[in-house]
C-alpha positions in Angstrom: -16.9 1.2 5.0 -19.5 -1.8 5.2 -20.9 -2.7 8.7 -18.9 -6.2 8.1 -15.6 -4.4 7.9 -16.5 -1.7 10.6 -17.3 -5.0 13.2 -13.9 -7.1 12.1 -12.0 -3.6 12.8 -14.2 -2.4 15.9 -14.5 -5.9 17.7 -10.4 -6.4 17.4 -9.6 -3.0 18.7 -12.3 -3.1 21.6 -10.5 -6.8 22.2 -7.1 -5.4 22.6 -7.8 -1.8 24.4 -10.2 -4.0 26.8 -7.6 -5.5 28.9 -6.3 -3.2 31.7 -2.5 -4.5 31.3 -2.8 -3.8 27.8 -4.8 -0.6 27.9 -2.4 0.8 30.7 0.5 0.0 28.7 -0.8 2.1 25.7 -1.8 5.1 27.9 1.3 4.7 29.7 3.4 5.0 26.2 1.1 7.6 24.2 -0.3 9.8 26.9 1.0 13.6 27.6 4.0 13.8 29.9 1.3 15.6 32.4 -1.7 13.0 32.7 1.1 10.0 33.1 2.5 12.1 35.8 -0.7 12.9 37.5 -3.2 10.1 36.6 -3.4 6.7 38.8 -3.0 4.4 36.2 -2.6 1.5 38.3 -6.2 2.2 38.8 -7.3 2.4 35.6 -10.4 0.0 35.0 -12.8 -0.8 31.9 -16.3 0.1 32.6 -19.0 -1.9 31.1 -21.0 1.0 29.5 -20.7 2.9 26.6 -21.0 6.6 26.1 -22.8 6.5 23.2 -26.2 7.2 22.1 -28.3 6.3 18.5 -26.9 9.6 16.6 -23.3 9.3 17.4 -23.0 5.2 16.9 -23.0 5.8 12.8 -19.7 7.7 13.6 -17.7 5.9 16.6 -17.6 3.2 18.9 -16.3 3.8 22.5 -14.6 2.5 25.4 -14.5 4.0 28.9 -12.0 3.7 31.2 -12.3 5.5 34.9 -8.8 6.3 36.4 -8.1 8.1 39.9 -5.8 11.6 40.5 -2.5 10.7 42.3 -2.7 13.0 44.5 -6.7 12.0 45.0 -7.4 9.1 45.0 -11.7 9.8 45.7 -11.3 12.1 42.2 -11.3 9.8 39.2 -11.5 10.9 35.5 -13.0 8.6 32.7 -11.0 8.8 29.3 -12.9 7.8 26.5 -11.0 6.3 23.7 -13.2 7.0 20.5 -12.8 4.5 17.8 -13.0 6.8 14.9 -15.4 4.5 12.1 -14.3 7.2 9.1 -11.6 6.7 6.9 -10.7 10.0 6.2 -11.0 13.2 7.8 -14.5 15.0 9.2 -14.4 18.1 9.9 -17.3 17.9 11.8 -15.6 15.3 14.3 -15.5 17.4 17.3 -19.1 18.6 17.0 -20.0 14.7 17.4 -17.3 14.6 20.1 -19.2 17.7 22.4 -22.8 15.7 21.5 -20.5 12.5 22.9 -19.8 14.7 26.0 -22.6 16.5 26.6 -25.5 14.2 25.8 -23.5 11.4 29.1 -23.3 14.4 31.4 -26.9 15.2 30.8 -27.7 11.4 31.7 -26.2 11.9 34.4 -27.9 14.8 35.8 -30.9 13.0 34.7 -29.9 10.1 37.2 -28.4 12.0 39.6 -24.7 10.5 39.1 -22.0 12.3 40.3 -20.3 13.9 36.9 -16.5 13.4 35.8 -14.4 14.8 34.0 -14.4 13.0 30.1 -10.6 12.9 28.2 -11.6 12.2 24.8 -9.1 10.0 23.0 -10.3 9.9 18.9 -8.0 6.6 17.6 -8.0 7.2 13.7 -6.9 4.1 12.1 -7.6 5.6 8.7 -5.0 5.8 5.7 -5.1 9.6 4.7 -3.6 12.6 6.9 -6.3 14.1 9.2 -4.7 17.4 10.7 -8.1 18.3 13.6 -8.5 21.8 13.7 -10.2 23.7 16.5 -14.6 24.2 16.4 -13.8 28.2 15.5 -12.3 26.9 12.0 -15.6 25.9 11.2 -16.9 29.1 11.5 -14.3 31.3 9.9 -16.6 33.8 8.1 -17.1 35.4 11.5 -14.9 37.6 13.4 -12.9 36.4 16.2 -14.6 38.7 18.9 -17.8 36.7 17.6 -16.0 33.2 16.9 -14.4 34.0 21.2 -17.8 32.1 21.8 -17.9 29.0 20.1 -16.7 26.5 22.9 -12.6 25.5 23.1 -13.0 21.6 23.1 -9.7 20.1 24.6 -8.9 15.8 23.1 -6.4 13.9 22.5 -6.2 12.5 19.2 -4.2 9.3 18.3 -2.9 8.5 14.7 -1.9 5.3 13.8 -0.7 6.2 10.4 1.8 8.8 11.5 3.1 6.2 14.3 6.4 4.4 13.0 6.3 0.2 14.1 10.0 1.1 16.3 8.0 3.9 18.7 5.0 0.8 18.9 7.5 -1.7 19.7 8.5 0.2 22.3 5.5 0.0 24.1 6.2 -2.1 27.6 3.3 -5.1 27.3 4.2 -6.9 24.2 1.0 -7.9 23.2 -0.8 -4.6 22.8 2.7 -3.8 20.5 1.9 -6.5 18.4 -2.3 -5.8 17.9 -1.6 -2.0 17.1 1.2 -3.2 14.4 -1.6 -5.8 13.0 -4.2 -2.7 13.2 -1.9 -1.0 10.4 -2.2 -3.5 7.7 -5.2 -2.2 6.7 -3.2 1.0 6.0 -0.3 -0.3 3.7 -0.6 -4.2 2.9 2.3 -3.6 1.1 3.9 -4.5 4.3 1.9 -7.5 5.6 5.0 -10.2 5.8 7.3 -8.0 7.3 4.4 -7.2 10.1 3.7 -10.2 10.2 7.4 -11.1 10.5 7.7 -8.1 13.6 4.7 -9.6 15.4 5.8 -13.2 15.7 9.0 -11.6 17.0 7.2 -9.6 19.5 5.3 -12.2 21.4 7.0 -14.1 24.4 8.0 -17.4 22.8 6.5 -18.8 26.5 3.5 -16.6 26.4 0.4 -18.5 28.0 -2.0 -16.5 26.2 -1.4 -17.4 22.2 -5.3 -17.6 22.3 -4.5 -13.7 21.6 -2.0 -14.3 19.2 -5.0 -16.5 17.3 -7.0 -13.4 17.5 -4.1 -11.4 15.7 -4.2 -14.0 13.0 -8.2 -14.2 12.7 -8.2 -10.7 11.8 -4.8 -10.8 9.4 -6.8 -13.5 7.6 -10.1 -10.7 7.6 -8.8 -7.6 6.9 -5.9 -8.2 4.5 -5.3 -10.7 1.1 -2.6 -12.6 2.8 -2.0 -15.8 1.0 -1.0 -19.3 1.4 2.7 -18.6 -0.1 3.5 -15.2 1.8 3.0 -16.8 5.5 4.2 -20.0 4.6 7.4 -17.9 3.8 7.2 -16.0 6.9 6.5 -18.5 9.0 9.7 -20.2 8.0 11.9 -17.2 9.3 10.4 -17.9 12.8 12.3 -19.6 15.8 11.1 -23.0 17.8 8.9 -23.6 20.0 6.6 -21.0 19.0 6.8 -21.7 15.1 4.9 -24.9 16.0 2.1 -23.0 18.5 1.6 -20.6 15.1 1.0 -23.7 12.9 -1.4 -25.3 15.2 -3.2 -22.2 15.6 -3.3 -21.6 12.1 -4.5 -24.9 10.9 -7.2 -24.6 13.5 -8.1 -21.2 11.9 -8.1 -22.5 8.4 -10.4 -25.6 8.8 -12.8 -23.3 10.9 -12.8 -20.7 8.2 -12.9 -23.5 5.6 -16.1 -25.0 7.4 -17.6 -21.7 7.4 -16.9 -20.6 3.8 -14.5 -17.6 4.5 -12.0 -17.5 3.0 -12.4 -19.9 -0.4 -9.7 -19.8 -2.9 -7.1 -18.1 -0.5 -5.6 -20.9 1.2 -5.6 -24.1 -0.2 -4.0 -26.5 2.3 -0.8 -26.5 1.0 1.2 -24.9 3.5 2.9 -27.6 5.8 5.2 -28.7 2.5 5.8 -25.6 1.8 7.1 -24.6 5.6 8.8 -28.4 5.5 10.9 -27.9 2.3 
């Protein structure tokens, strides 16, 4: 994947994950039964730092969140959600995730920071099945009283192409629902309209925040062939007042991008007729 494509895809994600309501509402929803029930997520903030060093940047970006215990609220836990840049599987992943692990704790001794515990969350937006199998696999030759040694990492890893749009829409903060549906057109734009068709449905018609919902668009327009015709045609299907907010937003996206040179020959201007007739 080109740097271009890996900042359009990382700078969205990091953009919708980097909200508390939003993040807590994806935990909340995708979590295991046992960290919702135990974990403070009310408390859940984003900290500005990353976890990664110069050797593991080629294969992630991160976020950090720091969350307290319920039942103590001095212990807090940091879960790292890993923004996995591959679009297939590496077997090697969880090496990179230990060096991920390893090389912040180490910092911190270095600095004399208090360590915490690290959840790792890998979120593989990727197209092909990626089944992660355990370090030992990787060393299979041996025999298990030898392979007892290599290190047990624990993770939690986070598909989106095995997660159907009805288990996202059930996800309580409508917003994040709608930017994890837009992050699987880049799996199967065979779908883009109806997606497209879902997300205008999602969002509160008396939502405040449509500067979000521009962002949505922005990266429909960068990450997929979408034309003129298909939105005109979707936007059709949409219900006032917020059929005029999308129009309004989308022309301003379209004169910027035309100013800028982005997106010649994909949109050529002809799309208030089209919505009209």
């Amino acid at each position: 994947m080109q740097e271009g494509v890996h900042n359009i895809h990382d700078k969205f994600v990091r953009e919708s994950f980097s909200d508390p309501v939003r993040a807590i509402a994806f935990l909340e929803r995708f979590l295991p039964d046992e960290m919702i029930n135990n974990l403070d997520l009310p408390t859940l903030r984003v900290l500005q730092e990353s976890y990664l060093n110069e050797a593991l940047k080629e294969h992630f970006s991160d976020l950090v969140f720091e969350v307290s215990l319920k039942n103590n609220a001095d212990t807090k836990t940091d879960i790292s959600i890993l923004f996995e840049h591959k679009s297939s599987s590496d077997k090697h992943v969880l090496i990179q995730v230990g060096h991920y692990m390893f090389a912040h704790w180490v910092k911190c001794l270095a600095e004399k920071k208090k360590l915490k515990v690290i959840i790792p969350l890998i979120y593989y937006q990727g197209k092909k099945e990626w089944i992660l199998a355990d370090l030992s696999s990787l060393f299979h030759s041996y025999p298990d009283y030898i392979k007892n040694y290599v290190p047990k990492l624990n993770y939690l890893f986070f598909a989106l192409n095995t997660i159907s749009e009805d288990k996202i829409e059930t996800i309580r903060d409508t917003m994040m629902a709608a930017a994890v549906i837009a992050q699987k057109w880049r799996i199967n734009p065979v779908k883009l309209q109806a997606d497209f068709e879902r997300i205008f449905r999602l969002f509160p018609i008396k939502d405040p925040n449509l500067n979000f919902l521009e962002k949505i668009v922005v990266y429909a327009l960068n990450v997929s062939d979408i034309t003129e015709e298909v939105l005109a045609e979707t936007i059709k299907s949409i219900p006032q007042p917020i059929k005029n907010n999308i129009m309004t937003t989308y022309d301003r996206i379209v004169q910027k991008n035309r100013n800028e040179g982005k997106i010649e020959g994909k949109i050529e201007g002809k799309i208030e007729g089209k919505i009209e007739g």
